[in-house]
ZADO-1210 file (C-alpha; in nm, 4 decimals, padded with zeros to 6 digits):
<atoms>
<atom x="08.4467" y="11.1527" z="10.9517" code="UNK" pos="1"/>
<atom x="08.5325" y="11.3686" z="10.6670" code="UNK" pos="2"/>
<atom x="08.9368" y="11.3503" z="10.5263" code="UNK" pos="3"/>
<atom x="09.1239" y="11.6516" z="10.5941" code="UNK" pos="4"/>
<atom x="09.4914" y="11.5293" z="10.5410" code="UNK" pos="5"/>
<atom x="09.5593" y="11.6823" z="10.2475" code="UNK" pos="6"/>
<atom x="09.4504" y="11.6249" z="09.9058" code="UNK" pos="7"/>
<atom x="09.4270" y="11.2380" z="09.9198" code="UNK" pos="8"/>
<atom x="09.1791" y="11.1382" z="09.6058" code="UNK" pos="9"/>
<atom x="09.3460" y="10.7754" z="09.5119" code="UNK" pos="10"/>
<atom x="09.4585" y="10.5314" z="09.7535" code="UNK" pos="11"/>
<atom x="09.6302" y="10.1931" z="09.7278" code="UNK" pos="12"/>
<atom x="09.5579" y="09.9325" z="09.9392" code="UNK" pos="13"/>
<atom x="09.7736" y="09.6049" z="09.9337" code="UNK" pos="14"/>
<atom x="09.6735" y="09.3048" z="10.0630" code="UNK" pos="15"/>
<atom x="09.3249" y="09.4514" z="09.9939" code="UNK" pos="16"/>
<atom x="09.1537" y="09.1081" z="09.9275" code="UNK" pos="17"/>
<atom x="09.1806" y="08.9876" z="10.2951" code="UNK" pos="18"/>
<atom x="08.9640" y="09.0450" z="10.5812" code="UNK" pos="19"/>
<atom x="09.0807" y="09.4062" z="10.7283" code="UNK" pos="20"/>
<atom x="09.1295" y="09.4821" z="10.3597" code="UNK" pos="21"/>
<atom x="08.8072" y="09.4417" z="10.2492" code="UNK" pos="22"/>
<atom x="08.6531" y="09.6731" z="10.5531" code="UNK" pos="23"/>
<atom x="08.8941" y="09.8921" z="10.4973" code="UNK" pos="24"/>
<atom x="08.8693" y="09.9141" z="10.0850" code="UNK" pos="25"/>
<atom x="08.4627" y="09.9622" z="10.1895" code="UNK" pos="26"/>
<atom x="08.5474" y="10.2519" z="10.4429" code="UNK" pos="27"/>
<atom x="08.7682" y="10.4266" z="10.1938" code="UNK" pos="28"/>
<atom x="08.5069" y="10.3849" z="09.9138" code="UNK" pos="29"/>
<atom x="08.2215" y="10.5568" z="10.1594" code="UNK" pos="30"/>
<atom x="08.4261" y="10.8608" z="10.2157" code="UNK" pos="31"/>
<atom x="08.4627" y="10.9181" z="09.8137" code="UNK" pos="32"/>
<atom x="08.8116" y="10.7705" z="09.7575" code="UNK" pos="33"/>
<atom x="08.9164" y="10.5966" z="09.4430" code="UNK" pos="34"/>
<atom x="09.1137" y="10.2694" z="09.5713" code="UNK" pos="35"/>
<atom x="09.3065" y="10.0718" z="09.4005" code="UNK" pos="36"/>
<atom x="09.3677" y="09.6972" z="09.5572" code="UNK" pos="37"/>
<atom x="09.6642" y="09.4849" z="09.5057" code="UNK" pos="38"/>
<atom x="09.7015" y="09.1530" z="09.5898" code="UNK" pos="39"/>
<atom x="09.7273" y="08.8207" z="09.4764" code="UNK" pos="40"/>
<atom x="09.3429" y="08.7686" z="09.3651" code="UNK" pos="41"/>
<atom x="09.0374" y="09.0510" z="09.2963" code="UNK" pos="42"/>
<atom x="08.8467" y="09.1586" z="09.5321" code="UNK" pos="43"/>
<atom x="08.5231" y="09.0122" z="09.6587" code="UNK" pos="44"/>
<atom x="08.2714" y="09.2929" z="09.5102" code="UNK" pos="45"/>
<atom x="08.3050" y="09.5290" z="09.2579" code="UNK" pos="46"/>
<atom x="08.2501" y="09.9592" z="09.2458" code="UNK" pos="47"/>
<atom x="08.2911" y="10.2031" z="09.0127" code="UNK" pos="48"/>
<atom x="08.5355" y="10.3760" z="09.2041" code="UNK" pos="49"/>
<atom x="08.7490" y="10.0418" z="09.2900" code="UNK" pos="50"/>
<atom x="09.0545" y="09.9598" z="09.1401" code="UNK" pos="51"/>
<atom x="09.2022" y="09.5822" z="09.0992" code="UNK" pos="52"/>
<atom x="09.5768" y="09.4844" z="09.0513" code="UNK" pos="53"/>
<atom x="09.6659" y="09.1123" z="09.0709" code="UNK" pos="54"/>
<atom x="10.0118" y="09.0205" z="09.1556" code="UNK" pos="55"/>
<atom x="10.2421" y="09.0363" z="09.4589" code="UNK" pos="56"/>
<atom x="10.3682" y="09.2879" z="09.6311" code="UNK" pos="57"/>
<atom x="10.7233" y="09.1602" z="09.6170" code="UNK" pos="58"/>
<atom x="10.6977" y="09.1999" z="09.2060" code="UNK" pos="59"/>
<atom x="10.8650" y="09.5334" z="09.1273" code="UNK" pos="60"/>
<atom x="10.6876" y="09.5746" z="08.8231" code="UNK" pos="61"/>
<atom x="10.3949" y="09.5575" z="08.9490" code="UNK" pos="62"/>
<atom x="10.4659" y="09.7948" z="09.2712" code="UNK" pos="63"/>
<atom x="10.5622" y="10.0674" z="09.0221" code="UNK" pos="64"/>
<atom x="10.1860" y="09.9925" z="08.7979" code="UNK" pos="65"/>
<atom x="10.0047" y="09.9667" z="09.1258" code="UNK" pos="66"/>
<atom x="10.1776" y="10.2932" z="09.2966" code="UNK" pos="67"/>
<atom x="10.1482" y="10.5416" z="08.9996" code="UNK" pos="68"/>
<atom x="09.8898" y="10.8268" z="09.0732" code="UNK" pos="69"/>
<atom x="09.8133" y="10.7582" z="09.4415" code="UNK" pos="70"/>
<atom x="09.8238" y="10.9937" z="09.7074" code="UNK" pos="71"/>
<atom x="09.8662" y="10.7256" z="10.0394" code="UNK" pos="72"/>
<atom x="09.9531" y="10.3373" z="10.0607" code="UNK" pos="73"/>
<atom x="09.7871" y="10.0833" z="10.3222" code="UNK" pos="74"/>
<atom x="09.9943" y="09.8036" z="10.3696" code="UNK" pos="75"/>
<atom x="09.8124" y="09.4784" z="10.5241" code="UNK" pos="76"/>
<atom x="09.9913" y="09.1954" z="10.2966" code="UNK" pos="77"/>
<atom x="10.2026" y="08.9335" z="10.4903" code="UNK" pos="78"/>
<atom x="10.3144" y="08.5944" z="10.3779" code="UNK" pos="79"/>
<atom x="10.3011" y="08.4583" z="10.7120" code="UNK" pos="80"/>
<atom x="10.0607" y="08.4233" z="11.0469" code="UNK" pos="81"/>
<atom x="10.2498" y="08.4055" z="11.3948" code="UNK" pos="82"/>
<atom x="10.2213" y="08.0361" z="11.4845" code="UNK" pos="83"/>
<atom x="10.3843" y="07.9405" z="11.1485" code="UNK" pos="84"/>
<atom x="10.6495" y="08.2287" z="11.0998" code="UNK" pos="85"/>
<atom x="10.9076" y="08.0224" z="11.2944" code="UNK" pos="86"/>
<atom x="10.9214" y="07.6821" z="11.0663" code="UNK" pos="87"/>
<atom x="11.0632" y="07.9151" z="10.7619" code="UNK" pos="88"/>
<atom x="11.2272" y="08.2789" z="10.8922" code="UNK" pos="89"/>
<atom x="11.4610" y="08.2990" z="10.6026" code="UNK" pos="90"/>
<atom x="11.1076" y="08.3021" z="10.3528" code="UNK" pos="91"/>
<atom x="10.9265" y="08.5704" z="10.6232" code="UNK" pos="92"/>
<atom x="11.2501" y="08.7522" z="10.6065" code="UNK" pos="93"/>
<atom x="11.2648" y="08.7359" z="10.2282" code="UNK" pos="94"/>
<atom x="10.9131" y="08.8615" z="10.1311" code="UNK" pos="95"/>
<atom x="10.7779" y="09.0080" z="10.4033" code="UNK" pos="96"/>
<atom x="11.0856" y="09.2415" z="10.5425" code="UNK" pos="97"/>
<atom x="11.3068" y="09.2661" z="10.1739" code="UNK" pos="98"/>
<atom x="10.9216" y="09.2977" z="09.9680" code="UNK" pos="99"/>
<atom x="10.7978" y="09.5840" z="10.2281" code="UNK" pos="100"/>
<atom x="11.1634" y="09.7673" z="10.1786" code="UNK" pos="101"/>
<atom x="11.0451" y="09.7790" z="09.7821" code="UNK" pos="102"/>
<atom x="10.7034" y="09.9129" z="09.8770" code="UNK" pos="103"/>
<atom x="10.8817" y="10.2038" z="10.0508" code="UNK" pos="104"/>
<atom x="11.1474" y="10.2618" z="09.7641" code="UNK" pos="105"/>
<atom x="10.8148" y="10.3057" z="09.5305" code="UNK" pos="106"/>
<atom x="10.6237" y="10.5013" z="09.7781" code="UNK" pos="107"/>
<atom x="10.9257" y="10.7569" z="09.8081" code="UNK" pos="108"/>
<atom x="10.9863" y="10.7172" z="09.4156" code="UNK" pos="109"/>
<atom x="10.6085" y="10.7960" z="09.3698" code="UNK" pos="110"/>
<atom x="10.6054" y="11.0736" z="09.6717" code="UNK" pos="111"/>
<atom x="10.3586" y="10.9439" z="09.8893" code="UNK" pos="112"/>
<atom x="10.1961" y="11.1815" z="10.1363" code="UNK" pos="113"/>
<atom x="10.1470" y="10.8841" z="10.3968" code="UNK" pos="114"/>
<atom x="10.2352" y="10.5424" z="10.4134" code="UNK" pos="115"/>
<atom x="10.0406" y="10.3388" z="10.6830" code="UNK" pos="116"/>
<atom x="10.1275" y="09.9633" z="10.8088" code="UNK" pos="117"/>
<atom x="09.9510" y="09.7257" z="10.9702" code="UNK" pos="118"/>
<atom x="10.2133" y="09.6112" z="11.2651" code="UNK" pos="119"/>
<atom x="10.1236" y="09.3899" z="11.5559" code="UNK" pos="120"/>
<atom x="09.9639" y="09.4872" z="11.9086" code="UNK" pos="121"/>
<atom x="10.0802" y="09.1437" z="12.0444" code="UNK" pos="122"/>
<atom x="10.3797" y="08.9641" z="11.8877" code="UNK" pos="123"/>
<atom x="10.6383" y="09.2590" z="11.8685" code="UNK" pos="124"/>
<atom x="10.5914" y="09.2967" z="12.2628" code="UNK" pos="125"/>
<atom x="10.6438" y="08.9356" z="12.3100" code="UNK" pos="126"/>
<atom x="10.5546" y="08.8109" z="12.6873" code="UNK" pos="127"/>
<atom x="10.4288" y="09.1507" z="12.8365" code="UNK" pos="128"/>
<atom x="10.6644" y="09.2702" z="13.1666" code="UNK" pos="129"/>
<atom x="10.3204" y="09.4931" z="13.2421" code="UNK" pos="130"/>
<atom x="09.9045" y="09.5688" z="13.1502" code="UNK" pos="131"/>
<atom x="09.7610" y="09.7224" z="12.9197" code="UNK" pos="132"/>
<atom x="10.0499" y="09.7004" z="12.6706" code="UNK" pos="133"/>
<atom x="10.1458" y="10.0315" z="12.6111" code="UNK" pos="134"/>
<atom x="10.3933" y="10.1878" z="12.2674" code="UNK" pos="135"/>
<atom x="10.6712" y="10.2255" z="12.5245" code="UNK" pos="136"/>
<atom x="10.6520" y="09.8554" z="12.6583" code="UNK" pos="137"/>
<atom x="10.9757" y="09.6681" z="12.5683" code="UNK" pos="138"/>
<atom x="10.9241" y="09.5108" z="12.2448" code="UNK" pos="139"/>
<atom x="11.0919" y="09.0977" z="12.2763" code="UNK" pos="140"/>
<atom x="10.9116" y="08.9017" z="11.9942" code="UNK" pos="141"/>
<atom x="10.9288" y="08.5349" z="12.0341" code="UNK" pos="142"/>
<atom x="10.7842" y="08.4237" z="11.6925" code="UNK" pos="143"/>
<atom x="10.9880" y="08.5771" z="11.2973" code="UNK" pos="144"/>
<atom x="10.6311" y="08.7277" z="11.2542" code="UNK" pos="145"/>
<atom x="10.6873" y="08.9314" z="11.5278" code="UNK" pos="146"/>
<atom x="11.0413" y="09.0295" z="11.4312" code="UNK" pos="147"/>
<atom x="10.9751" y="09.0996" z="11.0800" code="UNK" pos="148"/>
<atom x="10.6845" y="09.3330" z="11.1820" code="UNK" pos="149"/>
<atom x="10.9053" y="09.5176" z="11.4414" code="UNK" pos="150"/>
<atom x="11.2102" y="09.5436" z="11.1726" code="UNK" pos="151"/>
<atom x="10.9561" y="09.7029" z="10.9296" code="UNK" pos="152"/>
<atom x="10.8600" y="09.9751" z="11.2003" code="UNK" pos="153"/>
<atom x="11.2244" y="10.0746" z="11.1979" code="UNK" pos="154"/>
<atom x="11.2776" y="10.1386" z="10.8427" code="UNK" pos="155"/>
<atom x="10.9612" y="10.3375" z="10.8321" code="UNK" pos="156"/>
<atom x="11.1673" y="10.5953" z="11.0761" code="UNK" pos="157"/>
<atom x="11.4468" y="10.5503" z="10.8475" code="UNK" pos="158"/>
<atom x="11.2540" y="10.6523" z="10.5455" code="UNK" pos="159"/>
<atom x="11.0781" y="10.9140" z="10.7198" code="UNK" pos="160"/>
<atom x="11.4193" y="11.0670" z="10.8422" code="UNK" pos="161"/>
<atom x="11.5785" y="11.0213" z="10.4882" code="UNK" pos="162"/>
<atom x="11.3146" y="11.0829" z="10.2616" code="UNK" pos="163"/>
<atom x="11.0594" y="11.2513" z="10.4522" code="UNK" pos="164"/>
<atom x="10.8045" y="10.9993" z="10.3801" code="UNK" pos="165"/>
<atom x="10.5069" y="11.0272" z="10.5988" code="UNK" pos="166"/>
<atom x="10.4767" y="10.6504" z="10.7793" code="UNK" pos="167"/>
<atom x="10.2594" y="10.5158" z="11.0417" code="UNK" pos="168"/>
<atom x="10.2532" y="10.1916" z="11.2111" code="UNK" pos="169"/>
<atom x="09.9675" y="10.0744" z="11.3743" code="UNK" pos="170"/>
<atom x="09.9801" y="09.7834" z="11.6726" code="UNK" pos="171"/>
<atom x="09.6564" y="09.6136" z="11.5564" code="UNK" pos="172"/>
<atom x="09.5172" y="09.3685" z="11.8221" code="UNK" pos="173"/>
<atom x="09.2960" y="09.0793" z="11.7234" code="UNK" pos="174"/>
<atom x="09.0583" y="09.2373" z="11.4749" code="UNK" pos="175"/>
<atom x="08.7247" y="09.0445" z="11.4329" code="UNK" pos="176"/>
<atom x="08.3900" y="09.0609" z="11.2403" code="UNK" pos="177"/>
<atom x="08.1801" y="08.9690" z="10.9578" code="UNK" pos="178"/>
<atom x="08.3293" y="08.8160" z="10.6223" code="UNK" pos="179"/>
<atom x="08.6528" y="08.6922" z="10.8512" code="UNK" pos="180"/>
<atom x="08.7223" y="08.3208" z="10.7428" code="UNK" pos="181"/>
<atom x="08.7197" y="08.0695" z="10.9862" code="UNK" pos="182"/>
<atom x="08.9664" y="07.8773" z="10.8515" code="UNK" pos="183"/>
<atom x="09.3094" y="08.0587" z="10.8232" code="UNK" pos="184"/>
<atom x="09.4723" y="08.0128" z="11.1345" code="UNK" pos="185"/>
<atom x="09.4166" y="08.3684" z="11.2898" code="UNK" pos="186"/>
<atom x="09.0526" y="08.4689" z="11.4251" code="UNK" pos="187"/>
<atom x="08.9275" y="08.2477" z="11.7261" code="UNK" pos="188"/>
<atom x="08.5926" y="08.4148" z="11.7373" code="UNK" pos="189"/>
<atom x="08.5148" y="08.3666" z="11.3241" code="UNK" pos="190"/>
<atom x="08.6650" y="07.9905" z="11.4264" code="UNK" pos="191"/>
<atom x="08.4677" y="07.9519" z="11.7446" code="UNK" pos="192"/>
<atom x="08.1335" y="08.0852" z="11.5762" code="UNK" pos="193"/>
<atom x="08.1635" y="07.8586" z="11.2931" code="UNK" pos="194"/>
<atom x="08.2507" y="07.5213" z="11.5307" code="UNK" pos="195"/>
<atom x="07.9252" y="07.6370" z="11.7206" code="UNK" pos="196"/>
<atom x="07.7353" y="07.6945" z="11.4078" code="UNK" pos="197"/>
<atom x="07.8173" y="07.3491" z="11.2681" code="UNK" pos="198"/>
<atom x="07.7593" y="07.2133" z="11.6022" code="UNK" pos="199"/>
<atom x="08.1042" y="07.0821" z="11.6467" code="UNK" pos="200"/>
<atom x="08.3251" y="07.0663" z="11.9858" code="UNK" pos="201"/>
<atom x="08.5156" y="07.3973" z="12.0490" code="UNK" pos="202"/>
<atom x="08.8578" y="07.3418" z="12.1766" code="UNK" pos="203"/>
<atom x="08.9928" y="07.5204" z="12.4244" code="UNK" pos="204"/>
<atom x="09.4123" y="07.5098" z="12.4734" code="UNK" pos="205"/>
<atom x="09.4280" y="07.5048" z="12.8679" code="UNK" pos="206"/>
<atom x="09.1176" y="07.6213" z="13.0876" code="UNK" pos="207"/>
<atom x="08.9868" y="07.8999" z="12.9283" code="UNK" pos="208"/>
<atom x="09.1505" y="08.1681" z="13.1015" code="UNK" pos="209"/>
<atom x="09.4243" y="08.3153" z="12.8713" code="UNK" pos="210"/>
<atom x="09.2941" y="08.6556" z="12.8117" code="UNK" pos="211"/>
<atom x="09.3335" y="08.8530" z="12.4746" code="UNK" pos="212"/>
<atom x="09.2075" y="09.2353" z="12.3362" code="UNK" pos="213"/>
<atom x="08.9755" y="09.1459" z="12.0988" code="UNK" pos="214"/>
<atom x="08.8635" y="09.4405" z="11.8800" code="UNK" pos="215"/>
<atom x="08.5534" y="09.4590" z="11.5746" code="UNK" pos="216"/>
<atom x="08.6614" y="09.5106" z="11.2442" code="UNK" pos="217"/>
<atom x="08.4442" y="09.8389" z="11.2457" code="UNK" pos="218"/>
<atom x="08.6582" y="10.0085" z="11.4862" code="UNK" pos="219"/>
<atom x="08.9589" y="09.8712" z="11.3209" code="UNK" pos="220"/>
<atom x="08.8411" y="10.1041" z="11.0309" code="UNK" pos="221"/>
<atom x="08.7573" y="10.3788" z="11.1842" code="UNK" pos="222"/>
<atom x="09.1072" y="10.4072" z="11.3339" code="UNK" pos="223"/>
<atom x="09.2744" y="10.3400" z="11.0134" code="UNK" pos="224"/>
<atom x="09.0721" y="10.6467" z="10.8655" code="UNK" pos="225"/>
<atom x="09.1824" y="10.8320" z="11.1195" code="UNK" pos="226"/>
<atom x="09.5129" y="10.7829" z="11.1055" code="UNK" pos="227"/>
<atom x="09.5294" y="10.8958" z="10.7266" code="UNK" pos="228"/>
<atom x="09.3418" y="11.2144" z="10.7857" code="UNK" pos="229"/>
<atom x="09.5309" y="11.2894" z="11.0626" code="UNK" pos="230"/>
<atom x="09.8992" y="11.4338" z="11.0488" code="UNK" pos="231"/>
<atom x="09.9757" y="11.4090" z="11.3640" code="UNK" pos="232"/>
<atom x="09.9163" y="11.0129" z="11.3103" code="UNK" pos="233"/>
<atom x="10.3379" y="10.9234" z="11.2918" code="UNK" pos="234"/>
<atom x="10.5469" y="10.6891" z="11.4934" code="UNK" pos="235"/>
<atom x="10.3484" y="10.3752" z="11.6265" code="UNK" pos="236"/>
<atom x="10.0182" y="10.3633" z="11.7857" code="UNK" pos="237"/>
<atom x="09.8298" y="10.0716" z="11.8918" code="UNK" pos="238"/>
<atom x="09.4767" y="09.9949" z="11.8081" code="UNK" pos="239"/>
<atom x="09.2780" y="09.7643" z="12.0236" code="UNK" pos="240"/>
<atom x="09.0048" y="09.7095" z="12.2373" code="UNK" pos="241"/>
<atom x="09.1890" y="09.8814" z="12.5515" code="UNK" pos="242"/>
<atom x="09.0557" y="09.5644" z="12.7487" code="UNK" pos="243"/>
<atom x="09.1059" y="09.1966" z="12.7470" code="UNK" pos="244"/>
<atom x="08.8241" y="08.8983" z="12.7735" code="UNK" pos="245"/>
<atom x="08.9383" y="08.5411" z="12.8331" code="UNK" pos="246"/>
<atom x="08.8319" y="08.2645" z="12.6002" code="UNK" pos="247"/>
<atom x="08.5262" y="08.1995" z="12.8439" code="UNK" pos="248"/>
<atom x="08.4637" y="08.5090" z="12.8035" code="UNK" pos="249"/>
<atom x="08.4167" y="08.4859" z="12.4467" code="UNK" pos="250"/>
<atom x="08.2624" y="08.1741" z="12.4349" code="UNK" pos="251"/>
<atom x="07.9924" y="08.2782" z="12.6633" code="UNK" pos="252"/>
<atom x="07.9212" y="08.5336" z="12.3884" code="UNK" pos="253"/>
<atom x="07.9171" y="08.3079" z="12.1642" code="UNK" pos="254"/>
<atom x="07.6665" y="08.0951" z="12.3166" code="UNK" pos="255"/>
<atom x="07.4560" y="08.3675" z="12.3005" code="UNK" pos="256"/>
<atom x="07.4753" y="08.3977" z="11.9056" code="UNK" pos="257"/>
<atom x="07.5044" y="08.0632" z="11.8269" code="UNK" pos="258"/>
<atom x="07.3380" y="07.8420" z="12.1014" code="UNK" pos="259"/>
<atom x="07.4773" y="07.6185" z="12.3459" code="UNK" pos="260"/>
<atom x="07.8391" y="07.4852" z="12.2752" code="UNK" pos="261"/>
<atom x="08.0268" y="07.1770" z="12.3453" code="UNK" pos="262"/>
<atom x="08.3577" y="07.2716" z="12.5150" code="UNK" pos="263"/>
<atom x="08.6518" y="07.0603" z="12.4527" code="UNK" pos="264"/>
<atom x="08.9761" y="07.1182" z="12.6816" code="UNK" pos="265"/>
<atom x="09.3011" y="07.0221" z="12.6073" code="UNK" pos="266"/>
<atom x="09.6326" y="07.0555" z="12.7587" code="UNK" pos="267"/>
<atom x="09.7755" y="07.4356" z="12.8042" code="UNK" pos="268"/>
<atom x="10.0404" y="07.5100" z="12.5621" code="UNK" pos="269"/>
<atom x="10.3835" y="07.6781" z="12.6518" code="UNK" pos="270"/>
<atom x="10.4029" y="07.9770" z="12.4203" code="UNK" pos="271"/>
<atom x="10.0603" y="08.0898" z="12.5233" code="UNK" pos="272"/>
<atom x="10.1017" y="08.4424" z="12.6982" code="UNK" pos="273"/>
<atom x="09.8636" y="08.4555" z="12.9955" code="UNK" pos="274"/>
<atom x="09.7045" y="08.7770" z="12.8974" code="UNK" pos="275"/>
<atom x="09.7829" y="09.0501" z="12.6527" code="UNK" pos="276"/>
<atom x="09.5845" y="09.3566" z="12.6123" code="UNK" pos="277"/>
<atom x="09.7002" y="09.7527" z="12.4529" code="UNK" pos="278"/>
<atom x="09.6705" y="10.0293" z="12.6071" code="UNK" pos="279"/>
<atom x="09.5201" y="10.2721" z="12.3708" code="UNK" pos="280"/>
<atom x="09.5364" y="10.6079" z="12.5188" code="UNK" pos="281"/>
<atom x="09.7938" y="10.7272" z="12.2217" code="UNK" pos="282"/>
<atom x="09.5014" y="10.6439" z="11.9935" code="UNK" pos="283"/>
<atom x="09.2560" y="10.8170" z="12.1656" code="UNK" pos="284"/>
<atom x="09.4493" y="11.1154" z="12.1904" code="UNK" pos="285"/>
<atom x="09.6062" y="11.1553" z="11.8073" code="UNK" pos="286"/>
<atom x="09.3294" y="11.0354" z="11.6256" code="UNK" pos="287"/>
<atom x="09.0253" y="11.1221" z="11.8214" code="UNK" pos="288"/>
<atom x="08.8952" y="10.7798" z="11.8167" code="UNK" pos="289"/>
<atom x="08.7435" y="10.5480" z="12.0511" code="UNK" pos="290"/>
<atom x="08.6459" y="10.1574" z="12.0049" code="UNK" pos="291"/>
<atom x="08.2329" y="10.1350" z="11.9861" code="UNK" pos="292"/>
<atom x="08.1584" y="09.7707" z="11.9243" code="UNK" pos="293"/>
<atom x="08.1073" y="09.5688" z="12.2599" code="UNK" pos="294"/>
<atom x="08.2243" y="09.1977" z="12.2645" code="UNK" pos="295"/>
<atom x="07.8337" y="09.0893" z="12.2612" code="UNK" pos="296"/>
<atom x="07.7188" y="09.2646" z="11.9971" code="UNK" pos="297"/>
<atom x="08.0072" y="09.2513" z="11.7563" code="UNK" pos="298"/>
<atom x="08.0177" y="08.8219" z="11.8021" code="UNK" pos="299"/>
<atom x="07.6064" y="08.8656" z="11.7494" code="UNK" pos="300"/>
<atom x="07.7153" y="09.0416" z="11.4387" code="UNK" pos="301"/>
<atom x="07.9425" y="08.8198" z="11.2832" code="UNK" pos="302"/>
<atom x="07.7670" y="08.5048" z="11.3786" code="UNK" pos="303"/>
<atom x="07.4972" y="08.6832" z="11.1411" code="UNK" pos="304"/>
<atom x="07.6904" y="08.6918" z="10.8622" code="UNK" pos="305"/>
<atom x="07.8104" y="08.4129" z="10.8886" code="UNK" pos="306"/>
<atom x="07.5046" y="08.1822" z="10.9212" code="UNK" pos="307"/>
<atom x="07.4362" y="08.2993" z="10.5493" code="UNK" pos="308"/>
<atom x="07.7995" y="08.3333" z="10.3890" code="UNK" pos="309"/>
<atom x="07.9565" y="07.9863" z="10.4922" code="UNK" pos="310"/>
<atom x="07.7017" y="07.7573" z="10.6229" code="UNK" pos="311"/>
</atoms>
């Protein structure tokens, strides 16, 4: 994929240190971009064409350092993961909704030609009415993650109307893959993969059945590139999979990677949707793109990695 959107040469990406960041920073870098990462610590490699601002993104100062010369923002940096939004909304609110409002001041300050962020393809639907999940699905978050996210969607339109900044917001599902840490919170494969690696138990909330769209971190990419070299990339569009697996499903594919794993049921928990997967046809049409990276091979994949980066 070549960029055509544009004259985009420098491109800040914040929140560049964590997992999609990193893929992302690697997939700008390969198509000759100069990127410039902010976040709270460095990157985890170093190029000649990389870029490295420490600091937060709720720091004005260091917005306006971090902004100056680039052509397009990525925005991945959040505060917060779903399950623990809800014990402190007035913080989420604070630095996640107020700090992304500065982000857009600079990027219309700093004329921008597009500023992309990373929404969510489950928690701004809430409990889906119908599947696959599509843009125009009712959107009835149950978690502040998920109302934060949907609230920043908004004032992209409003700063596209008013200032005719470029925006995108894109539904991510549950992006996976090599260099994901098994220990935040968020990734069940990376944290099923490294149980099974270690050889401990793998617990499983209810029987195994809740289904989720589960898509690799290459793909993830790929769409993200897309969406900055295309302009008719605007509005919302999810990302995804297109297609759910339950968590047998995935464990079964981890078994494959890993070897034989205990399984470890425990009681179903209420807030646990049934099944949630995107429909991704407005993807497929704007950006041209189309997930690659089967469930198999992309859990064969990370299990790689990950035999030799935390074990």
């Amino acid at each position: 994929m070549s960029m055509n959107w544009g004259q985009v040469k420098r491109v800040l990406v914040v929140g560049g240190s964590g997992f999609v960041g990193r893929h992302l920073i690697e997939g700008l870098l390969a198509e000759g971009m100069t990127v410039r990462c902010l976040d709270l610590q460095s990157p985890a490699f170093e190029h000649e064409s990389l870029e490295s601002v420490e600091g937060s993104f709720t720091e004005p100062d260091v917005v306006e350092w971090a902004m100056d010369g680039c052509d397009a923002v990525y925005h991945l940096a959040s505060s917060t993961i779903p399950k623990t939004s809800n014990e402190d909304p007035v913080g989420d609110v604070r630095v996640n909704l107020v700090g992304t409002l500065g982000l857009l001041d600079a990027a219309s300050r700093h004329r921008i030609r597009k500023f992309v962020f990373i929404s969510s393809g489950g928690t701004v639907y809430g409990k889906p009415e119908s599947l696959p999940v599509s843009e125009t699905h009712p959107t009835e978050p149950i978690c502040s993650y998920g109302v934060v996210k949907l609230s920043v969607e908004k004032y992209l339109q409003i700063y596209r109307h008013l200032h005719g900044l470029e925006t995108c917001a894109v539904r991510l599902s549950n992006p996976y893959g090599p260099h994901q840490s098994p220990h935040r919170g968020q990734g069940v494969i990376a944290a099923f993969c490294y149980r099974a690696l270690q050889g401990e138990a793998i617990q499983i909330w209810g029987d195994g059945s809740v289904v989720r769209d589960y898509v690799h971190i290459d793909d993830v990419v790929s769409a993200l590139l897309a969406v900055l070299s295309s302009k008719r990339a605007t509005g919302v569009i999810n990302v995804g999979a297109g297609r759910g697996h339950s968590l047998l499903e995935v464990i079964d594919c981890v078994e494959r990677a890993c070897g034989p794993v205990q399984k470890e049921f425990l009681a179903g928990r209420s807030f646990d949707v049934p099944a949630v997967y995107l429909d991704i046809t407005r993807a497929r049409r704007l950006l041209e793109w189309v997930p690659r990276v089967e469930l198999k091979n992309g859990v064969g994949k990370l299990a790689q990695v990950m035999r030799s980066e935390f074990l």
